[in-house]
Steps between C-alpha positions, in 0.01 A plus 500: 500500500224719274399424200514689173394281211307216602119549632281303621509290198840515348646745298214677243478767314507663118683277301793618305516811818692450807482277697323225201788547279767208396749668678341455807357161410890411438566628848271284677617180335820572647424660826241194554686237331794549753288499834361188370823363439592205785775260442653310232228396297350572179211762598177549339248800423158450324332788311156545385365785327172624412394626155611905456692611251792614754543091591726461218727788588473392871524135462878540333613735792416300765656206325815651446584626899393153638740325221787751550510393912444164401180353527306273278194670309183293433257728290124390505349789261171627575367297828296630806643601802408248732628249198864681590504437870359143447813430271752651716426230766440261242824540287662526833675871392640740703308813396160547302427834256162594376534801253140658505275771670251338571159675403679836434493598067710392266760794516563415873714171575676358818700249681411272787714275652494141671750330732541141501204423676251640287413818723592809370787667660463733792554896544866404677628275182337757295716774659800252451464501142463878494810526704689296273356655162640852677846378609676188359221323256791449250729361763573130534401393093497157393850443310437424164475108549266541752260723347159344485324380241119577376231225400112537393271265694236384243292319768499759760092594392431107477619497855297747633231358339528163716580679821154702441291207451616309776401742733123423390328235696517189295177348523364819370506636111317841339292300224147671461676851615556743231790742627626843331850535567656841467903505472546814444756458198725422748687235638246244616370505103591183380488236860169651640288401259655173455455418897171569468441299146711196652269496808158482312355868492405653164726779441386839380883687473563899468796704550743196287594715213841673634658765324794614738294802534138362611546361828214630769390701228113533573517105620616363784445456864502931517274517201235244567225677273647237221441237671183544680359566160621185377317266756211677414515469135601156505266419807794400676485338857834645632727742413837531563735804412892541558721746492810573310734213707237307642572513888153691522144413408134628544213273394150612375204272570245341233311890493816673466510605838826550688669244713840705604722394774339533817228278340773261446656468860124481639430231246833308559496555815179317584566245275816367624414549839181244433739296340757539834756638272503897616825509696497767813151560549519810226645677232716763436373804318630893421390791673309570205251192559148580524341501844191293371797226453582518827207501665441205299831337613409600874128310474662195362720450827792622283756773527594824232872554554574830305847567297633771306422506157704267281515130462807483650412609873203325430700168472736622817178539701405164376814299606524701863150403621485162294185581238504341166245731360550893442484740247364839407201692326643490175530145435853444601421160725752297661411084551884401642347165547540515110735817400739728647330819373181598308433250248115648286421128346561310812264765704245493190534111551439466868196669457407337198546168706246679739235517267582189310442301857188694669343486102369874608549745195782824575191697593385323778847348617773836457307760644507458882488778682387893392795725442462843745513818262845512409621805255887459387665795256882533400630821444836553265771712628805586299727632781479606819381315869167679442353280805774634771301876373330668863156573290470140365589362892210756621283325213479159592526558861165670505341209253628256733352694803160518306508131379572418916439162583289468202700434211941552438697649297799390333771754318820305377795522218450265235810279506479452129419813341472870531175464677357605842218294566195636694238243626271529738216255632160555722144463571400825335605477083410790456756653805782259344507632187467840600813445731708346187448792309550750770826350550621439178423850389734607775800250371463658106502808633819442711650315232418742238 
């Protein structure tokens, strides 16, 4: 059963335009809300949102097809992602929503789902809820006693905020660090700051002023010029920068250097295996994982399992070989020791906890192995399967067959956007960048 709607993170795209329009939004509190209906009991869905404008048109829709097949609605407001999942399991509900998407602009919105144990649904209950939105969504409503009834959770970010913290080791604290904190006017922009204030650090906070129409808006975890700034104007010893829901984080060290998510497995990696807490002997990256990680990984004693991109078969990789740590270049990093999906402030903690216990500053403690040349460029379509086009298979044939055994490359859909993405990785920078541009001058010019 294919897909049509949901990608590899949800449902996304321009808000107000099919497929982000209430409508739709209606149409998946129904279609959802009745596969998640089993037995006789009062059932429960949790939604969080993050701060766009289109929340408050989305928000409503949603709540009006899970109360019209009968579940109970418990509404959190703005709250990260990870904060949903938690409270799915915790509130013991039967489904989880999280209206956001992600790192995309403003304009752009989406809708991920949870299941009852925190995990967000797979590509089969996906297509189940398509199927159902096509044929029969308005089937089976509540009768009009049993409709369900709505209620705001005022706690829900007070919550979070305890879950976070225990996570951190608790003979440790962050006095004597001075941390910039970039929430990227989005969801995490009111408990980040406070986790980090309630566990000693002094806070140096950007990106807390939403509008509805600022969210990753040169800030964020995509837009880290903001914040490496920062810890160098402030003389900052960390710095830690979101994106727009929080499941995704990349840190910049006391110089304003980089720490990105390959630093973060390595780092992570070696620390809970000292501490005999690494589960598997490895982790669980994407295919888009640098090969300096791996050859990292592979002088450690430890193992690079690669995934597709997207948390999501990250976390199914996880649970099939038994790894608690995974994640991917972008910052998305799953802990399931701790969380059921990416969760920024308790990755930006772990390592914190790192550096707070070895007393080494970011510098000297984040940057563990040297990154091979990797180039990475995204090229918009607006129609079209421009990489199924004979010239553009020609192209990147002949770049892999001059890369050989020296270096990859990688061609692949984005599963978010209207993006191809062409990376490619080697010995010779100079070779790798040539071959990105080779190739994605062939894609624009079948796509034009």
């Amino acid at each position: 059963m294919s897909r049509k709607l949901f990608g590899t993170d949800g449902i996304r795209g321009l808000a107000n335009a099919f497929p982000m329009t209430a409508e739709v939004a209606m149409k998946v509190g129904m279609a959802a809300g009745r596969l998640f209906t089993r037995g006789e009991y009062r059932h429960r869905v949790v939604i969080g949102k993050d701060t766009r404008l289109s929340g408050y048109m989305l928000e409503p829709a949603l709540q009006a097809g899970f109360t019209a097949v009968g579940m109970d609605v418990f509404l959190f407001g703005p709250l990260p992602t990870p904060a949903v999942a938690m409270l799915t399991r915790s509130l013991r509900a039967d489904l989880g929503v999280m209206i956001s998407a992600s790192h995309n602009p403003y304009v752009d919105n989406g809708i991920k789902l949870f299941g009852p144990d925190g995990y967000k649904l797979s590509d089969e209950r996906e297509a189940e809820i398509e199927a159902l939105m096509e044929h029969g969504y308005d089937q089976d409503l509540a009768p009009s006693p049993k409709i369900g009834r709505a209620k705001r959770i005022d706690d829900a970010q007070a919550r979070y905020i305890e879950f976070v913290k225990f996570t951190f080791p608790r003979h440790l604290r962050l006095d004597g660090l001075r941390i910039v904190i970039d929430c990227a006017n989005g969801a995490s922009y009111k408990v980040a700051p406070t986790v980090l204030w309630e566990l000693g650090a002094d806070v140096v906070a950007i990106g807390v002023d939403p509008d509805g129409t600022n969210i990753n808006f040169k800030c964020g975890s995509t837009s880290v010029e903001a914040m490496c700034n920062k810890v160098r104007e402030v003389r900052a010893d960390f710095g830690i920068a979101l994106d727009g829901d929080a499941d995704r984080v990349v840190m910049a060290d006391e110089y304003g250097h980089i720490i990105d998510g390959d630093q973060i497995l390595a780092l992570i990696a070696h620390s809970w295996r000292k501490n005999d807490a690494l589960k598997g002997g490895g982790v669980v990256g994407t295919v888009m994982s640098n090969a300096g990680l791996e050859r990292y990984l592979s002088a450690e004693g430890l193992a690079l399992a690669r995934a597709k991109v997207g948390d999501r078969y990250v976390i199914e990789e996880m649970r099939r070989l038994g790894y608690n740590v995974g994640g991917e270049q972008s910052g998305h990093v799953i802990l399931n020791d701790f969380c059921t999906t990416g969760d920024g402030l308790i990755t930006a903690l772990q390592v914190l906890a790192t550096i707070a216990a070895e007393g080494k500053p970011a510098s000297k403690a984040a940057h563990l192995f040297e990154p091979m040349p990797q180039i990475l460029k995204n090229v918009r379509f607006k129609q079209g399967t421009p990489l199924e086009d004979q010239a553009v298979k020609a192209c990147i044939a002949d770049c892999e067959k001059r890369l050989a055994d020296k270096g990859r490359v990688l061609v692949r859909k984005s599963g978010t956007e209207a993006l191809i993405r062409v990376m490619a990785e080697g010995e010779d920078e100079n070779l790798v960048r040539q071959v990105v541009d080779e190739i994605a001058a062939a894609i624009e010019k079948a796509a034009a």
